[in-house]
C-alpha positions in Angstrom: 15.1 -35.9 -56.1 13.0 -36.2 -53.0 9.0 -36.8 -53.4 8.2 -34.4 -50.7 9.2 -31.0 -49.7 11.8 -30.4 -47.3 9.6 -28.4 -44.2 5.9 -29.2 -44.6 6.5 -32.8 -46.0 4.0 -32.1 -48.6 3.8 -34.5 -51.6 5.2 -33.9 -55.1 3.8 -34.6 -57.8 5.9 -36.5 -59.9 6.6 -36.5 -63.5 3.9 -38.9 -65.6 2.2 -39.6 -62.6 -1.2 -41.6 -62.7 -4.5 -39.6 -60.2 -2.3 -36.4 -60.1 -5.4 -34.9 -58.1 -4.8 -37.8 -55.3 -1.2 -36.2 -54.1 -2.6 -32.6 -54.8 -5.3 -33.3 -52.4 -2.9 -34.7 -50.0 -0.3 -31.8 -49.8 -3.6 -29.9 -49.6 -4.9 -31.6 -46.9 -1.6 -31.1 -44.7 -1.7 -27.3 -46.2 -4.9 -26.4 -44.4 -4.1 -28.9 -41.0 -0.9 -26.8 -40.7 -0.9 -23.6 -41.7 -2.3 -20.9 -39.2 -2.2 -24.1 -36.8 -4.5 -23.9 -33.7 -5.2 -26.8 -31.3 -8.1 -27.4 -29.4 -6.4 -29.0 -26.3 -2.6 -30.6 -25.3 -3.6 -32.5 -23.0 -5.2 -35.6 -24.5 -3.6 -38.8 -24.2 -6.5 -40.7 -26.7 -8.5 -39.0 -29.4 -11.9 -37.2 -28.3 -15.1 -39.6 -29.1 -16.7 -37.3 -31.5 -14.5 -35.3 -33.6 -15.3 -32.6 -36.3 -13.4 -32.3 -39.6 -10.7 -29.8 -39.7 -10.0 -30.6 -35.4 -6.5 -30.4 -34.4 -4.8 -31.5 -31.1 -0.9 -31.5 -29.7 -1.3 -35.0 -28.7 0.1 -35.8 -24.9 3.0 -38.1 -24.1 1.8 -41.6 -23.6 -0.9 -41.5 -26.1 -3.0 -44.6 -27.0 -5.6 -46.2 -28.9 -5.2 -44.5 -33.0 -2.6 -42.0 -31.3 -0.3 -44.7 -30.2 2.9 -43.7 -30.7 1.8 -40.3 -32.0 3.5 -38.3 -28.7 4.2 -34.6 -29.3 2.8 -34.9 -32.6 -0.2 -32.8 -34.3 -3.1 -35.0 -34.6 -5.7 -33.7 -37.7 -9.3 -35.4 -37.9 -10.1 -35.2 -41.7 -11.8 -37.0 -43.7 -13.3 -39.0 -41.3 -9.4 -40.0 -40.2 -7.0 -39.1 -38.0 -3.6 -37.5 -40.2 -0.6 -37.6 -38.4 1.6 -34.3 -38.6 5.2 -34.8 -36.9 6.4 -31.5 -36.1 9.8 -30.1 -37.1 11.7 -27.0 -34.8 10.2 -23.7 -35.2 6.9 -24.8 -35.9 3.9 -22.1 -33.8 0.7 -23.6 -32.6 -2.1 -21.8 -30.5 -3.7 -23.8 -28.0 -7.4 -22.9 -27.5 -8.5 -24.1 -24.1 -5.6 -22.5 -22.9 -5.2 -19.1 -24.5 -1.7 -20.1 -25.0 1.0 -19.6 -27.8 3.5 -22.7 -28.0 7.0 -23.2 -30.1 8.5 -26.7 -30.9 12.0 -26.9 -29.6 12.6 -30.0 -31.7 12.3 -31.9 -28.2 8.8 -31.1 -26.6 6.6 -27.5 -27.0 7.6 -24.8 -24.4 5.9 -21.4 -24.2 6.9 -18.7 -26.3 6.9 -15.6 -23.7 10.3 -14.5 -24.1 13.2 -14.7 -21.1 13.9 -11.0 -21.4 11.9 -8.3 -22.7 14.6 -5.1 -23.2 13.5 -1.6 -23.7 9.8 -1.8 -24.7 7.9 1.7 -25.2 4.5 0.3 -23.4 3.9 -2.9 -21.6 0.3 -3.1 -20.3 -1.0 -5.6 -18.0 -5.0 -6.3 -18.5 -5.4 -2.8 -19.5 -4.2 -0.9 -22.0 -0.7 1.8 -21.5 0.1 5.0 -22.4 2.0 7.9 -23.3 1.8 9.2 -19.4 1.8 6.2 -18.3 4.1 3.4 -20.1 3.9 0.9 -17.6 -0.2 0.0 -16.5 -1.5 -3.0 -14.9 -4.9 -4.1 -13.8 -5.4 -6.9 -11.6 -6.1 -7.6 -8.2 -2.8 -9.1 -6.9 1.0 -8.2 -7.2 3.8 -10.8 -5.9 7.7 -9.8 -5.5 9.7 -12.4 -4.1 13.6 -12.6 -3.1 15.4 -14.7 -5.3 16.8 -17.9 -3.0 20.0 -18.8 -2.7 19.2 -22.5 -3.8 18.3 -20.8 -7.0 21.3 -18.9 -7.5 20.2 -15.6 -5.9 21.0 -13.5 -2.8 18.0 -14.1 -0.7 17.6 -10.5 -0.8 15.0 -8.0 -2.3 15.5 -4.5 -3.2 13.1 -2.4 -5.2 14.9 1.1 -6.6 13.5 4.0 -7.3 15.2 7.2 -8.2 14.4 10.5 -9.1 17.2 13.0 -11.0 17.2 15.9 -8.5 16.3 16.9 -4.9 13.7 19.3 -6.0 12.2 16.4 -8.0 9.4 14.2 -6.9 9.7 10.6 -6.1 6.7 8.6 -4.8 3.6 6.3 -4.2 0.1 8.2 -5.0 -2.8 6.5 -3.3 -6.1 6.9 -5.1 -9.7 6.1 -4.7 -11.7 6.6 -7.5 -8.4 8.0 -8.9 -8.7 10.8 -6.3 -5.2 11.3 -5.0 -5.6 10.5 -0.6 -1.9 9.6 0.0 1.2 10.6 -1.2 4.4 9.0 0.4 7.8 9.5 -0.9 10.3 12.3 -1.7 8.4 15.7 -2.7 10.2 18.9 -3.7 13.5 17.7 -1.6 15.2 14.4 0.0 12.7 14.8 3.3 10.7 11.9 3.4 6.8 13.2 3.7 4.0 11.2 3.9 0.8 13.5 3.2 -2.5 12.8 3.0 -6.0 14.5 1.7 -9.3 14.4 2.0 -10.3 15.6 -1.6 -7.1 15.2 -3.7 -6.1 18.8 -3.3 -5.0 20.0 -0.4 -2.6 18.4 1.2 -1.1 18.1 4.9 2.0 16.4 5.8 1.0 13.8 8.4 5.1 12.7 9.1 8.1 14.2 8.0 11.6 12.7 8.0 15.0 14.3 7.9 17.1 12.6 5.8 20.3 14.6 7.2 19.4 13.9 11.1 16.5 11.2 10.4 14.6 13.3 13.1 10.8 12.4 13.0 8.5 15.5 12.9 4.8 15.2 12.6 3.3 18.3 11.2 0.0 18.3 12.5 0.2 16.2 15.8 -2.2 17.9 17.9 0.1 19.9 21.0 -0.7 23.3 23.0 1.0 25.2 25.8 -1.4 27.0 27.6 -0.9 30.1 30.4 -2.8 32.6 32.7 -1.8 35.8 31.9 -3.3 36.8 35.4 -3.5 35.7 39.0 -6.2 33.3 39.4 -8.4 33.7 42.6 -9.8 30.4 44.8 -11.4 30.2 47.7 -11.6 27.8 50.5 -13.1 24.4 49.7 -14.1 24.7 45.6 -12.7 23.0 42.8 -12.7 26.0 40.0 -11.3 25.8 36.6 -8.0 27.8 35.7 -8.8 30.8 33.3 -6.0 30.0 30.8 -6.3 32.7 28.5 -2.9 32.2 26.3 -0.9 29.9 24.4 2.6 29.8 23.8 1.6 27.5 21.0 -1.3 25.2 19.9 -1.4 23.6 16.7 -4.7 22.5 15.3 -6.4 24.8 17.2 -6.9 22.0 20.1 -7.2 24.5 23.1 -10.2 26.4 23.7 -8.9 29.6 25.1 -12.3 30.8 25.1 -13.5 27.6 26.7 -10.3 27.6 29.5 -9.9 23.8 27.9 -8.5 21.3 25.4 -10.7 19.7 23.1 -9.2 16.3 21.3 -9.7 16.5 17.8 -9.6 13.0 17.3 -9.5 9.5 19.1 -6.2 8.7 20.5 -4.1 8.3 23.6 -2.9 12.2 25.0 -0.1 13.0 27.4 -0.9 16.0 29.8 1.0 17.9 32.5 0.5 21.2 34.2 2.4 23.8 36.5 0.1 25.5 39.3 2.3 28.1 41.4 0.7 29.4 44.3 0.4 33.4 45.3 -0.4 34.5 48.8 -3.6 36.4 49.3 -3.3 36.1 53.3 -2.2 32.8 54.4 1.0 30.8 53.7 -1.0 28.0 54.9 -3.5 27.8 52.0 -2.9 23.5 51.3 -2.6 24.5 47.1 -4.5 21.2 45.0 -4.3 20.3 41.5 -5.5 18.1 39.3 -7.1 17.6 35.7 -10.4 16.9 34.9 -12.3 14.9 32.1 -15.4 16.5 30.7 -16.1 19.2 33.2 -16.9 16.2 35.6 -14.2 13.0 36.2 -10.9 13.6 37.9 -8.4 11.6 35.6 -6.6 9.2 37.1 -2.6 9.6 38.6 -3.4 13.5 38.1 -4.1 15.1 41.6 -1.4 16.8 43.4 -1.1 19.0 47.1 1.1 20.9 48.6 0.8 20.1 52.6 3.3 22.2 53.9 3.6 26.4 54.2 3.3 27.7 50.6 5.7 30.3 49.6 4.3 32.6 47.7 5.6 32.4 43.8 7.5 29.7 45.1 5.4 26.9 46.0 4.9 24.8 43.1 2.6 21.7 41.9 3.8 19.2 39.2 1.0 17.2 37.3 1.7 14.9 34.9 -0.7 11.8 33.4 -1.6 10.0 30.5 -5.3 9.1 28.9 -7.0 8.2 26.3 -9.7 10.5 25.2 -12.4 10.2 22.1 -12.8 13.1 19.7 -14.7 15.9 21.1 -13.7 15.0 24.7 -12.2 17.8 26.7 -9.7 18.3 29.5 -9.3 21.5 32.1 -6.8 22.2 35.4 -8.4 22.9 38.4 -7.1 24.5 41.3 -8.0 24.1 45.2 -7.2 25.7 48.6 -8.2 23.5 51.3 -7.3 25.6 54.5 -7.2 28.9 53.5 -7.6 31.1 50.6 -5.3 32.0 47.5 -4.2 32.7 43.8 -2.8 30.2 41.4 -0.2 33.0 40.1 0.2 34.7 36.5 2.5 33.3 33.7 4.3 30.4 35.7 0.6 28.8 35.9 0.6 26.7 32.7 -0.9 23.3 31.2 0.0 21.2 28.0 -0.6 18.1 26.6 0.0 16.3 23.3 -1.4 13.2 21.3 1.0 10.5 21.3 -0.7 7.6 19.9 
């Protein structure tokens, strides 16, 4: 029969045995060192110079001086003595300093967060999850990184995510103060949107993708088309603003019928042409200018335009076309100009547009 049991090692205490309370204490002794086992550090190679009763360490390979020989081993200061505690496979220990959970492999003490976790019902990361949402993480920095090849992997890295039906939604929200700014994804149908807000509840679709044509629409790009609906009278020698009092379209609002102009809604880089056809008032020889003007006050660059020979009236035709970049509130107006002799810049073919485009 063995004097000790089989796990622990505690002593027995044997039949007729003289100071019964000695081996009692002992096994008693290992009893409290082991069970519910927490360490204060793994890391020491020689016992700490001032030790309390009751501390326990995992001591580290190499270990000198009383730990000699003790590697890997639990080292227990009690009783004003260290109490070596070899440990067996299986055996949990906490380590303090570290906030860490170890197991003993039977060879050396490896972590005990598991290989594969497999269809958990929460899994929170520095916060706490929930029913609505299962998965929750706070912290302050994520990491996904391709597997290598070296490592057994494809070098490649693909994150999924699906949704079970077209009408379904699929996508990234963007909060601040968990007020909903950005949403990009798959909303209500397999179009890519990405939308944005101001307040969390309305909505506009900055870009739009679709996925049958991939053809790239942006929602509310600032574009107009505007058009006299009537002949525009200039004299000799005066650069006067076109009365464009229609639009075939203008989205955002960005030209100012009332105003004859376009005003830029925000900062950006604008692409702007214009069609001035000339009407006879009483000379073909008129000399019909265009151009488009900054502010009420500077001639853009690359956008002036004449006609030196005779006009023909609803014939005669000037081109403009430039690009600038403008600040929000900045406005831009065509301008007409007969040099030579008098005329009209004519009704409906009389047009100017422009866009944002970056």
């Amino acid at each position: 029969m063995s004097d000790a049991t089989t796990h622990l090692l505690l002593p027995y205490i044997l039949a007729a045995q003289a100071q019964k309370h000695v081996t009692h204490n002992e096994a008693l002794r290992i009893l409290d060192g082991l069970v519910q086992l927490s360490v204060l550090d793994r890391d020491l190679t020689a016992p700490p110079g001032s030790p309390a009763d009751g501390d326990r360490y995992i001591v580290a390979s190499s270990a000198t001086g009383d730990w000699a020989g003790w590697d890997l081993n639990v080292a227990l200061w009690t009783d004003g003595a260290w109490l070596r505690l070899p440990p067996r496979t299986g055996w949990l220990a906490w380590v303090e300093d570290e906030g860490l959970l170890l197991g003993y492999d039977g060879a050396s003490w490896v972590g005990t967060t598991p290989a594969a976790l497999q269809n958990m019902a929460l899994l929170g990361i520095g916060t706490t999850a929930d029913a609505s949402n299962p998965f929750s993480a706070k912290l302050n920095a994520a990491l996904w990184t391709a597997k290598t090849v070296a490592e057994g992997g494809t070098g490649n890295l693909f994150y999924t995510m699906n949704k079970e039906a077209a009408g379904d939604d699929l996508g990234l929200t963007l909060q601040t103060g968990f007020v909903t700014k950005a949403l990009v994804g798959l909303f209500g149908s397999d179009r890519f949107r990405l939308t944005v807000s101001a307040d969390g509840s309305t909505f506009f679709d900055g870009l739009s993708v679709d996925n049958a044509t991939g053809i790239v629409d942006q929602p509310r790009l600032p574009r107009f088309k505007a058009y006299t609906n009537y002949d525009n009278y200039v004299g000799v020698g005066a650069w006067t603003k076109i009365g464009l009092n229609n639009t075939d379209y203008n989205d955002q609002g960005a030209f100012d019928a009332a105003n004859n102009h376009f005003v830029a809604p925000v900062d950006g880089t604008y692409l702007f042409g214009a069609t001035l056809l000339y009407k006879i008032n009483a000379s073909a020889t008129a000399r019909m200018r265009g151009r488009l003007v900054l502010n009420g006050t500077s001639e853009i660059r690359g956008s002036l335009g004449e006609i030196s020979a005779t006009h023909v009236s609803l014939a005669t035709v000037i081109w403009l076309q430039t690009m600038v970049p403008l600040t929000a509130g900045d406005t831009v107006e065509l301008q007409g100009y007969f040099r030579v002799a008098d005329g009209y810049f004519a009704a409906d073919h009389t047009s100017f547009w422009g866009c944002k485009i970056g």
